[in-house]
C-alpha positions as CSV (number, residue, x, y, z in Angstrom):
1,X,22.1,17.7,-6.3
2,X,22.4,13.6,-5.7
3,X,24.3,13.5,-2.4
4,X,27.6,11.2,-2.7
5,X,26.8,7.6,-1.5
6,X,23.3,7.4,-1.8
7,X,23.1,5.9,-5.4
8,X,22.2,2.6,-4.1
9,X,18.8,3.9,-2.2
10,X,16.0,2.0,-4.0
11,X,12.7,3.2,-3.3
12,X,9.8,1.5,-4.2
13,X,6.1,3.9,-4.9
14,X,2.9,1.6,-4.6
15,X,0.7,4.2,-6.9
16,X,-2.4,3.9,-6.2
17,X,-3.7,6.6,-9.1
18,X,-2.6,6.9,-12.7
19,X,0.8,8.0,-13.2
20,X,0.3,10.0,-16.6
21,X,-2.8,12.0,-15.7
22,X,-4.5,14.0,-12.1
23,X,-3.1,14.2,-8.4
24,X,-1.0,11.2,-8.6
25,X,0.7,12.4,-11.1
26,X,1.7,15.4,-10.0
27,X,2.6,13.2,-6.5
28,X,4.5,10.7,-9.0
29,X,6.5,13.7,-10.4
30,X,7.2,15.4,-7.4
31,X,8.4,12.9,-5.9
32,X,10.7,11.7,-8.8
33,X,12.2,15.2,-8.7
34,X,13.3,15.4,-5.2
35,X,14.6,11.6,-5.6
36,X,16.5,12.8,-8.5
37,X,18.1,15.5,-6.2
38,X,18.6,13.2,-3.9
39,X,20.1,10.5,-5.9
40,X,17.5,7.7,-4.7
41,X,16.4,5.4,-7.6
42,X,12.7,5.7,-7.7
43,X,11.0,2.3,-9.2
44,X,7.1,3.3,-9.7
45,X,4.0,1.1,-9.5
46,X,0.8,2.4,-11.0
47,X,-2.6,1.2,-10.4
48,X,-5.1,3.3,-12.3
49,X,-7.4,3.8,-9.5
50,X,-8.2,0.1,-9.4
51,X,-8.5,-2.2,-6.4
52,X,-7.4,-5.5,-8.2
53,X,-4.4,-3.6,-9.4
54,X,-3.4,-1.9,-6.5
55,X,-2.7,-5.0,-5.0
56,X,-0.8,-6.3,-7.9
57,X,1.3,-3.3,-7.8
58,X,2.4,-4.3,-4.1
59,X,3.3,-8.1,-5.2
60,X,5.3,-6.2,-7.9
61,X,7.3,-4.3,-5.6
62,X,7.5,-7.1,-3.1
63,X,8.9,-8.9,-5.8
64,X,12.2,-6.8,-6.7
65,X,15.3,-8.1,-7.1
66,X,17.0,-7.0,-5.0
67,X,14.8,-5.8,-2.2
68,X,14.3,-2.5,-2.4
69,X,15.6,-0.4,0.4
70,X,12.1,1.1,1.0
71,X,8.8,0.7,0.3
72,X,6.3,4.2,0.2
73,X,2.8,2.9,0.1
74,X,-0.8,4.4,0.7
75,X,-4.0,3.3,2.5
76,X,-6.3,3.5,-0.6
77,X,-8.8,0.8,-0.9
78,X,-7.8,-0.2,2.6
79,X,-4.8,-2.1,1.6
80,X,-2.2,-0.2,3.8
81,X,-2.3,-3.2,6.3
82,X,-1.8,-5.6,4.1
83,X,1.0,-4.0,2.7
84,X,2.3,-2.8,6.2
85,X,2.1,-6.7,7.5
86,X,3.8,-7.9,4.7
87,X,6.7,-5.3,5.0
88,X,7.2,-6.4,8.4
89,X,7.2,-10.2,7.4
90,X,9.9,-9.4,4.9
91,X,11.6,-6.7,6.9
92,X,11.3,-4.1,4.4
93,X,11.2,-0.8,5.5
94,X,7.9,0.2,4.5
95,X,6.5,4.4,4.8
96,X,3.0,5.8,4.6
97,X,2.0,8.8,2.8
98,X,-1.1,10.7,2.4
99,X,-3.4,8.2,3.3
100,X,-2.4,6.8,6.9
101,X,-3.8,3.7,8.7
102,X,-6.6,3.9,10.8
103,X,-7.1,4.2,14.0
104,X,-8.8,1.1,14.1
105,X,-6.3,-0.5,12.1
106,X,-3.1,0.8,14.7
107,X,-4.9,-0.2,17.6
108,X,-5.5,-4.0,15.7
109,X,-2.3,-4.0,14.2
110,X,0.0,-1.6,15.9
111,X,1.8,1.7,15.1
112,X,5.4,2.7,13.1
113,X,8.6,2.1,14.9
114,X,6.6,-0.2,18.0
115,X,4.5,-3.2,17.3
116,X,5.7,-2.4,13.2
117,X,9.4,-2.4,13.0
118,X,9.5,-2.0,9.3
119,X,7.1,0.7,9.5
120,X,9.5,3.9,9.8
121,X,7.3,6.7,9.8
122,X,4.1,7.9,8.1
123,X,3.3,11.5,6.4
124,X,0.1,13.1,6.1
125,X,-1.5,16.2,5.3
126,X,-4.0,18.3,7.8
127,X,-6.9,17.2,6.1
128,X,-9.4,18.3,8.7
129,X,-8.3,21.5,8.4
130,X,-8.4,21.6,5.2
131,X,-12.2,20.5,5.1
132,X,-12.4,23.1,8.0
133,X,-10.9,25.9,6.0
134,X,-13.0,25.1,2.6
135,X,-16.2,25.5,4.6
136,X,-15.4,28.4,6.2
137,X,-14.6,30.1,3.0
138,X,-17.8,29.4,1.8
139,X,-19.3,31.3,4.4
140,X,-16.8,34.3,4.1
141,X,-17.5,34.5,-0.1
142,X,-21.0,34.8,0.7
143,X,-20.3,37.9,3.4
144,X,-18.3,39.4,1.0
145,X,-20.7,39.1,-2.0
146,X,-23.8,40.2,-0.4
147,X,-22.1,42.7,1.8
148,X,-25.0,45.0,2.2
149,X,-27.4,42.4,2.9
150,X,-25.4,39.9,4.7
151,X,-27.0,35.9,4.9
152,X,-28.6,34.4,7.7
153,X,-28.4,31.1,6.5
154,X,-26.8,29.5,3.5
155,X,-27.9,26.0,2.1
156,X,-25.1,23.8,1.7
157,X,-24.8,20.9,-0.2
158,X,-22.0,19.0,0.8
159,X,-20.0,16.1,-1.6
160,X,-17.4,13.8,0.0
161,X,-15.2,11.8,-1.5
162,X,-16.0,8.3,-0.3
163,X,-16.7,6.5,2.4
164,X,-13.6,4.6,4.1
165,X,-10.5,6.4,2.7
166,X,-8.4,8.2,6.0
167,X,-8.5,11.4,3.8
168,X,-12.2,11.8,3.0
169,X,-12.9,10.9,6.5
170,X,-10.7,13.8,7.9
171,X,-11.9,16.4,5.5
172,X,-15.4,15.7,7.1
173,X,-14.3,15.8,10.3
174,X,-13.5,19.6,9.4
175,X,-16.5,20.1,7.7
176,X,-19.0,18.7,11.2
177,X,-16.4,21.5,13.1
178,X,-17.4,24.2,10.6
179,X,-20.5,22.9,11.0
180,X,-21.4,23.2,14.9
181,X,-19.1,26.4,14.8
182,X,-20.8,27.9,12.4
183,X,-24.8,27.7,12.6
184,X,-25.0,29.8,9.1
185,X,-24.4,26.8,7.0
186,X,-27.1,24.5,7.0
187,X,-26.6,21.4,5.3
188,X,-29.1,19.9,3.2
189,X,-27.4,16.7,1.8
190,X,-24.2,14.9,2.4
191,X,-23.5,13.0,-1.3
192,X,-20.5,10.9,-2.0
193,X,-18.8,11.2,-5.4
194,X,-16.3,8.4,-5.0
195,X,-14.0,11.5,-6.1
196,X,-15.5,11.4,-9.6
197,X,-16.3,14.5,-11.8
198,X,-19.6,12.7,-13.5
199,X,-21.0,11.5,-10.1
200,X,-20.4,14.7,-8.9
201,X,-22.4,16.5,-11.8
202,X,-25.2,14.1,-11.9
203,X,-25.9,14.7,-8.1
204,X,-26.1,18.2,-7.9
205,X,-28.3,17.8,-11.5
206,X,-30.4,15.3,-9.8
207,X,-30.6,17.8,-6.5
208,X,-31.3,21.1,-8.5
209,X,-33.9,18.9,-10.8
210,X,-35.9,18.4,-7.6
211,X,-35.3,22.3,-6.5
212,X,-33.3,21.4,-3.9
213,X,-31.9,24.2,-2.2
214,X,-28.3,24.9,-2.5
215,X,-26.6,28.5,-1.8
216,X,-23.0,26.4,-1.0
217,X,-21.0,23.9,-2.3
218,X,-18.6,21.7,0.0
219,X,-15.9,19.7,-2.0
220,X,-14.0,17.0,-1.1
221,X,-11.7,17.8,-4.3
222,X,-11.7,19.7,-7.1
223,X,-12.8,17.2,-10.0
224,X,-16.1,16.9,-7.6
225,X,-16.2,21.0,-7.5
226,X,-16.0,20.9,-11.0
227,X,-18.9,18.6,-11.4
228,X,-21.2,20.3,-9.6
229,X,-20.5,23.9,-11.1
230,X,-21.2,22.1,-14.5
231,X,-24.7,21.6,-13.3
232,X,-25.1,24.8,-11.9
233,X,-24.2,26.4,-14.6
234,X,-26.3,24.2,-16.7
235,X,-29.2,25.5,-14.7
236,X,-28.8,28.6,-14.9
237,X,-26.8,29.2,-11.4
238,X,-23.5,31.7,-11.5
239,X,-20.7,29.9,-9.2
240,X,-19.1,33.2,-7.2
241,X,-22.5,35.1,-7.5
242,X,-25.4,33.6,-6.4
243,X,-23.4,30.0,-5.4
244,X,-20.2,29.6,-3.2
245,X,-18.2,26.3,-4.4
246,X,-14.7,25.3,-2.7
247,X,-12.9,22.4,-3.8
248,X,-9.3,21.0,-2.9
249,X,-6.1,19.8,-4.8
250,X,-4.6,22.5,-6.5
251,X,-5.5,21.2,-9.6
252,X,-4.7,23.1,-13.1
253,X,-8.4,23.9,-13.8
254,X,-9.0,24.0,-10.1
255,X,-6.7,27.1,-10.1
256,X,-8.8,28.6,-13.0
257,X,-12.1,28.6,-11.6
258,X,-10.6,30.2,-8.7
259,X,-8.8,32.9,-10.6
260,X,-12.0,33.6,-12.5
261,X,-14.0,34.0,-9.1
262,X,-16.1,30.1,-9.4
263,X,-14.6,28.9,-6.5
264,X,-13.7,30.6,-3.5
265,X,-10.9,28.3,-2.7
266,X,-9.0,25.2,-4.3
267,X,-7.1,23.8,-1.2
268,X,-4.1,21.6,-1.6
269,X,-0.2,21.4,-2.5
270,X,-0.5,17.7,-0.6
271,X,0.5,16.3,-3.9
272,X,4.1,17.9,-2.8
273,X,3.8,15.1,-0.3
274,X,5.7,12.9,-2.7
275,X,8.7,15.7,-2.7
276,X,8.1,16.0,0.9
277,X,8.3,12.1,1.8
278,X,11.8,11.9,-0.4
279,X,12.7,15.0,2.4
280,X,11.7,12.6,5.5
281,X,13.9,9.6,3.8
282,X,16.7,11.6,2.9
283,X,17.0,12.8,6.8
284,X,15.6,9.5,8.2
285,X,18.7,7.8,6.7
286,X,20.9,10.7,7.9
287,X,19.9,9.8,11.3
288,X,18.0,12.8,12.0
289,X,16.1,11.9,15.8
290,X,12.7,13.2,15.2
291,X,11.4,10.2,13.9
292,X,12.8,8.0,17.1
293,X,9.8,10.0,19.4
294,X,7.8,11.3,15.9
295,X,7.5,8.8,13.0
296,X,3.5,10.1,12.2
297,X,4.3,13.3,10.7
298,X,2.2,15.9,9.8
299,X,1.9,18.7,7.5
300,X,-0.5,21.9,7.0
301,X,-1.8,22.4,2.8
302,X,-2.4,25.5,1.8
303,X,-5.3,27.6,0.3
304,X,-5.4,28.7,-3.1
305,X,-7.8,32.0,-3.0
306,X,-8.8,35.0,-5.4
307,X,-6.1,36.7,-2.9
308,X,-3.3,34.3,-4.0
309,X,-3.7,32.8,-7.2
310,X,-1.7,34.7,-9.6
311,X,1.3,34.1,-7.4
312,X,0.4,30.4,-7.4
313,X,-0.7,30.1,-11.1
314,X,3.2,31.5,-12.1
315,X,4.8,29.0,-9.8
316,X,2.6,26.0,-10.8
317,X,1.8,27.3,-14.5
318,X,5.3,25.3,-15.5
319,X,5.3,22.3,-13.1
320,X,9.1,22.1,-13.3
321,X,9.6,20.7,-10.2
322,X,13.1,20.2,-10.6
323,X,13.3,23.9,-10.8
324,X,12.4,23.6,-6.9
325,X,15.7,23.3,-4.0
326,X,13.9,20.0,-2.1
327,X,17.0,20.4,0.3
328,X,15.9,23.0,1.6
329,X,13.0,21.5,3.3
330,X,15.4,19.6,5.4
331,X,16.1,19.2,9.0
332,X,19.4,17.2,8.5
333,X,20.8,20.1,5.8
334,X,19.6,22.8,8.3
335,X,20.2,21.8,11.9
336,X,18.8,25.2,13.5
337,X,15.5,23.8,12.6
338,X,13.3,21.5,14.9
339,X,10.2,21.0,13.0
340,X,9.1,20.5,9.4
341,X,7.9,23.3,7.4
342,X,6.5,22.6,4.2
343,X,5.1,26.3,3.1
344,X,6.1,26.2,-0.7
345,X,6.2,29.9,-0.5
346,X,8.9,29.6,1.5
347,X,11.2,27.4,-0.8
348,X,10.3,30.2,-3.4
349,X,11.2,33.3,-1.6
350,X,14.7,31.8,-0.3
């Protein structure tokens, strides 16, 4: 599927996770797919999570030779400036996914295509509505479970992921709308996990230790999901009976616990943002005008539920994502379209 005459697209991915294991993986290999289809030459930097070699990673790419065409980067450990400034000193095109700037940093700094030349566009997920739609589905599990004797109240116990990143921020932003929407859930404690599996476990341990009251869990991901139903389980708590946990990324085991009734909801498919950001490229370079009045771009996850999942585990059981028509998705090979829609149910039913 490499379209004639783009061989000599270099593109140049900043990881900030590991590239052999979790979500940036799967963003790694989705986005190597639809650059493969593409016929972009993808040139990946991993950093394993780690500050120190996040920023090595950038020096790496900014060290190329030649220059790569683009740069795709991501505001983890509030770097995204750094590398945004430096773009524009070089005058490398530079893109953010997933993890945007600030506000505070646009309004210091300035925004894609105005104050930032090299800055074409950014693309992020709805990750308020995502933390909005997690919590609500705690609330709708419980209905559903305790139909004849619906719940007043429900303790929640809510885990973010940390404190700075753009992402975890948003997701809590949709968690305080749930939250004065919806008087049901009354949180208890708001723990940060730094996105961790362990921390997760050894807060709720240390909160059901002290009989702390939980009825709910709120997850900023699924690896802190999972960490908490390891301790509830532990003490004698059944997740999807007498606990409601929702978590978000669509991972593997994520999928599981939802098929098997744990969770009420793993939200996700952002990690498609690395196919989707090869999309945006592939119609940036052909010219395509949205991103002249649009360069911060948008895009709606979806929920995994106990309504969904088989259709979702077959589709993601493989992971072939080559298997998956990325052209589809985009504006310049479908002109009739205005906007961007991302629905991988969609690409599958086509």
């Amino acid at each position: 599927m490499a379209e004639a005459g783009n061989d000599s697209v270099r593109v140049a991915f900043i990881n900030p996770g590991y590239g052999d294991r979790g979500f940036w993986k799967d963003v790694r290999n989705t986005m190597q797919a639809a650059a493969d289809q593409f016929g972009y030459e993808l040139i990946v930097f991993d950093s394993d999570r780690d500050s120190k070699k996040m920023a090595e990673s950038a020096q790496k790419a900014f060290a190329l030779e030649p220059a790569p065409d683009y740069i795709i980067a991501v505001n983890e450990y509030q770097q995204g400036t750094r590398i945004v400034l430096e773009a524009e000193e070089r005058g490398i095109p530079v893109i953010m996914l997933l993890n945007d700037l600030t506000e505070e940093q646009k309004n210091t700094y300035g925004r894609p295509g105005k104050e930032l030349k090299s800055w074409k566009f950014s693309l992020t997920p709805d990750n308020e509505r995502a933390g909005y739609d997690i919590a609500k589905s705690l609330i709708n599990a419980a209905r559903l479970r305790f139909e004849k004797h619906q719940p007043t109240s429900l303790c929640l116990v809510s885990i973010a992921g940390d404190r700075s990143t753009p992402a975890s921020l948003q997701r809590l932003d949709g968690l305080d709308h749930a939250l004065s929407r919806f008087p049901i859930l009354r949180e208890q404690r708001r723990l940060v996990a730094n996105w961790s599996h362990d921390k997760a476990y050894r807060q709720m341990e240390n909160w059901l230790g002290r009989n702390g009251c939980v009825d709910a869990v709120w997850a900023a991901n699924d690896d802190i999901a999972l960490g908490a139903i390891k301790a509830l389980r532990e003490a004698d708590r059944t997740p999807g009976r007498d606990v409601f946990v929702g978590g978000l990324n669509w991972s593997e085991k994520g999928l599981e616990k939802v098929q098997n009734g744990q969770m009420t909801m793993t939200h996700g498919g952002h990690f498609f943002a690395g196919a989707w950001v090869m999309v945006l490229l592939h119609d940036y370079i052909a010219g395509v005008e949205l991103f002249a009045t649009h360069p911060e771009i948008t895009f709606r996850m979806e929920a995994i539920t106990p309504g969904n999942v088989a259709y979702f585990s077959q589709i993601l059981g493989e992971r072939d994502w080559g298997a998956i028509d990325f052209s589809r998705f985009s504006l310049a090979n479908t002109p009739v379209a205005t906007e961007y829609d991302f629905t991988l149910q969609r690409a599958d039913d086509q």
